[in-house]
C-alpha positions as CSV (number, residue, x, y, z in Angstrom):
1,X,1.6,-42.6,12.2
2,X,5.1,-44.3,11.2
3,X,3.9,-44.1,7.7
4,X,2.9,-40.8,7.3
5,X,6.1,-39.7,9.0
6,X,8.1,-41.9,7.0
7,X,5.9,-40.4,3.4
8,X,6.5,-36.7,4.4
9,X,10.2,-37.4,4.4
10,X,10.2,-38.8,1.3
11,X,8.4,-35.8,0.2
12,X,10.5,-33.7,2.0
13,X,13.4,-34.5,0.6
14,X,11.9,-35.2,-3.4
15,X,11.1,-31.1,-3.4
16,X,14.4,-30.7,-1.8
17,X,16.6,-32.6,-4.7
18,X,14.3,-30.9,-7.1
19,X,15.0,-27.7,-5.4
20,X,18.4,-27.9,-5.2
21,X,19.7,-29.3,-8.4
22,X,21.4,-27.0,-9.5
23,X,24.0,-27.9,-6.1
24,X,25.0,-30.8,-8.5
25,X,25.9,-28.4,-12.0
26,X,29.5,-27.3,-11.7
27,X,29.1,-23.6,-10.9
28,X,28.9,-20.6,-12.5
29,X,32.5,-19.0,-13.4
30,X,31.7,-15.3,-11.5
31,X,31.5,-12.3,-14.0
32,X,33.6,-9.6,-13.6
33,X,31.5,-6.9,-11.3
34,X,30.1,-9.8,-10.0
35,X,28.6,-9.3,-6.6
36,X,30.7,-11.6,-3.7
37,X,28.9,-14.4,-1.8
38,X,28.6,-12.5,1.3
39,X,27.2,-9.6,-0.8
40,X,24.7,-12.4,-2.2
41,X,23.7,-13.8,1.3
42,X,23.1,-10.3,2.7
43,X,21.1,-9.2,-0.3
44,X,19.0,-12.5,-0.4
45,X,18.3,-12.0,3.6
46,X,17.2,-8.0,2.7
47,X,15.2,-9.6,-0.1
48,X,13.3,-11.2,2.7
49,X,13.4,-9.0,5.0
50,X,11.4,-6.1,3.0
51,X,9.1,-8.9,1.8
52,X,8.4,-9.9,5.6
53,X,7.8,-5.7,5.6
54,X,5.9,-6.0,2.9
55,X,3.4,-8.3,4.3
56,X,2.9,-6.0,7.3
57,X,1.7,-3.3,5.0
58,X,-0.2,-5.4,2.9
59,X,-2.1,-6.9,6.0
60,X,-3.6,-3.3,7.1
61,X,-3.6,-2.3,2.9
62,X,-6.3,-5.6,2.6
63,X,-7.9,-4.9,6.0
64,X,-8.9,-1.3,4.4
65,X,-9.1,-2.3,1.0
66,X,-11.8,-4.6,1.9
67,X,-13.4,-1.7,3.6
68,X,-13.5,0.1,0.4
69,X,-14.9,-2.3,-1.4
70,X,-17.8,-2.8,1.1
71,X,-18.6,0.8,0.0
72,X,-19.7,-0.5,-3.7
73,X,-22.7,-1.9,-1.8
74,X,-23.9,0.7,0.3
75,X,-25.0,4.2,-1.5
76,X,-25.0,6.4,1.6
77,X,-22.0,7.0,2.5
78,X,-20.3,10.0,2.4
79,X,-17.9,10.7,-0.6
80,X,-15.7,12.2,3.1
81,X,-15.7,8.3,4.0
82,X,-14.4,7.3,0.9
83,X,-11.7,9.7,0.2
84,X,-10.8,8.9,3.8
85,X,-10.3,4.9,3.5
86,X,-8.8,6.0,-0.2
87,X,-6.0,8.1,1.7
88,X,-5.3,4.9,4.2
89,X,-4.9,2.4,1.1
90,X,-2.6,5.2,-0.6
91,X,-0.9,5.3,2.6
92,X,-0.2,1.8,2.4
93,X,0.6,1.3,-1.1
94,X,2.9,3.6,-1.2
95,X,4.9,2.0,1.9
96,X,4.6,-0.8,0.0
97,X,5.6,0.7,-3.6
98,X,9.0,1.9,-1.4
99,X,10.3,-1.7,-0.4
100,X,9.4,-3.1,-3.9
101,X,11.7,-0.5,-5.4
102,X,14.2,-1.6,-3.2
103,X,13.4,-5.5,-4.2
104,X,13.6,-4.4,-7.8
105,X,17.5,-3.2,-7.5
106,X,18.7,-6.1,-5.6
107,X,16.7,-8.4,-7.6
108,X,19.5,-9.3,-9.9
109,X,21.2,-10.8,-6.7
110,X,18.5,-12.9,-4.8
111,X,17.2,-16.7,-4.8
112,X,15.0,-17.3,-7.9
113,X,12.3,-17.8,-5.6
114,X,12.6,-13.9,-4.6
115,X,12.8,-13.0,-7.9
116,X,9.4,-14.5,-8.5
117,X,7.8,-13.0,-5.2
118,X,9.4,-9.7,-6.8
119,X,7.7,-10.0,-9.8
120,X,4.4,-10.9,-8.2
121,X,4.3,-8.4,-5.6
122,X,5.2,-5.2,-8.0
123,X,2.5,-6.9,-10.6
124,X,-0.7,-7.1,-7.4
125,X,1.0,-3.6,-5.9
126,X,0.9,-2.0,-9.3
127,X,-2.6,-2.6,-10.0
128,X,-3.8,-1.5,-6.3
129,X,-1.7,1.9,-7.4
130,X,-3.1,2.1,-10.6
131,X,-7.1,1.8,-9.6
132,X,-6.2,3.7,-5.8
133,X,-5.3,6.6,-8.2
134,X,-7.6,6.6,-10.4
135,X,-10.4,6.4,-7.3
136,X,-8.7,9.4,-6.0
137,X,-9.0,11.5,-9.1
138,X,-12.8,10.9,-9.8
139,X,-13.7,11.1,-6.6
140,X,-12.2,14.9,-6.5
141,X,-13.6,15.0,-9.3
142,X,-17.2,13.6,-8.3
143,X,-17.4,14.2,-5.0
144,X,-21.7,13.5,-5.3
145,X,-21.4,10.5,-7.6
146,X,-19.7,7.9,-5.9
147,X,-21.8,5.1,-6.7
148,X,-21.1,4.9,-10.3
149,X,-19.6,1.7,-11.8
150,X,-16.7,3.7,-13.4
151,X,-15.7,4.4,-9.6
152,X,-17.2,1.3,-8.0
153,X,-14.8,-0.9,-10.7
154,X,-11.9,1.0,-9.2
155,X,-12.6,0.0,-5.7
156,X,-13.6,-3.6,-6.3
157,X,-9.9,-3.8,-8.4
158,X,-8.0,-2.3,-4.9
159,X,-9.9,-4.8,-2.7
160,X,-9.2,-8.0,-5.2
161,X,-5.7,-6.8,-6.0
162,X,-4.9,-6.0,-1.7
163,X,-5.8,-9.8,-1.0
164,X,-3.6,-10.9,-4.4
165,X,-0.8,-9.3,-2.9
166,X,-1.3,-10.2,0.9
167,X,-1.7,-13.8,-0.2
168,X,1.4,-13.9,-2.7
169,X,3.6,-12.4,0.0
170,X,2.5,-14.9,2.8
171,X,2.7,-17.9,0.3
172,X,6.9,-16.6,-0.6
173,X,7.2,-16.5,3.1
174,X,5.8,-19.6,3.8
175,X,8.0,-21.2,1.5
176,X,11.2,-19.5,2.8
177,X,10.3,-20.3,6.2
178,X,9.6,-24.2,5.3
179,X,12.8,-24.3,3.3
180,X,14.7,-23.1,6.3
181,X,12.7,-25.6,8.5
182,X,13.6,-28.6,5.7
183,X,17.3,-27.3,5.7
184,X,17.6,-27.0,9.5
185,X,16.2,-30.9,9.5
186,X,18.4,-31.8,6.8
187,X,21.4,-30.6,9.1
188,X,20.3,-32.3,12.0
189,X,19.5,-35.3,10.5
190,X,23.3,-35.4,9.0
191,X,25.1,-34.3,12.2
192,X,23.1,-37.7,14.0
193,X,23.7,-40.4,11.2
């Protein structure tokens, strides 16, 4: 037990030093305009924040994306059913689509690892968008012909690109969350030697 405790700090703190070289580089002479540190510490903790929103949204977006996509197997339901799960995923994806905006104009001012969750979660959200639209139009289009691969593509695409995005957002916040743990440990572990 000793050993394995003794191995995860060693691991512990190999991902910190790697994650935290850049402490070591002298820093970065601040650009005029340049956002202040507090600005930069509130941003990065909005950053979070919408992404934390984000993955509230994205858990009821995957729960009836999934749904949707169950529909590809099963002919008999209703185009009423469809165009009614369509309208809860547009729902969501649009909640969503309104805190990645937000993301995207503080992103010049957040931890790289943000930037990244930024990029990932716009890329999974845009795609969900993309195929929840085009669902919407052919179905009001072709209210009798739902079970056509043209619309059946669409709705597998929501259902894979919901659980891309729920599983990128709780991976970034699993990260923050054990970098704050790590940092907390870090502390203590100073303050006691």
């Amino acid at each position: 037990m000793l050993t394995i405790l003794k191995r995860m700090i060693v691991t512990l703190a190999a991902v910190a030093l790697l994650g935290t070289a850049s402490v070591f580089a002298s820093p970065p002479a601040p650009s005029p305009g340049a956002p202040e540190t507090a600005d930069l510490a509130y941003l990065s903790e909005r950053a979070s924040t919408l992404l934390a929103e984000i993955k509230e949204e994205a858990a009821a977006l995957r729960l009836h994306a999934d749904t949707l996509g169950s529909f590809t197997r099963n002919p008999q339901l209703s185009w009423h059913s469809h165009a009614s799960y369509l309208d809860r995923v547009k729902s969501h994806i649009n909640a969503v689509g309104k805190r990645t905006a937000e993301l995207q104009q503080i992103r010049y001012a957040v931890l790289p690892w943000q930037q990244q969750a930024i990029t990932e979660v716009t890329s999974h959200a845009a795609k969900v968008a993309a195929s929840t639209q085009a669902a919407i139009v052919y179905l009001n289009e072709n209210k009798g012909r739902h079970f056509v691969p043209e619309y059946r593509d669409h709705l597998t695409i929501i259902a894979g690109s919901s659980g891309d995005l729920k599983d990128a957002v709780d991976k970034f916040l699993d990260y923050d969350k054990t970098q704050q743990k790590f940092q907390r440990l870090q502390n203590e572990l100073e303050l006691g030697g």
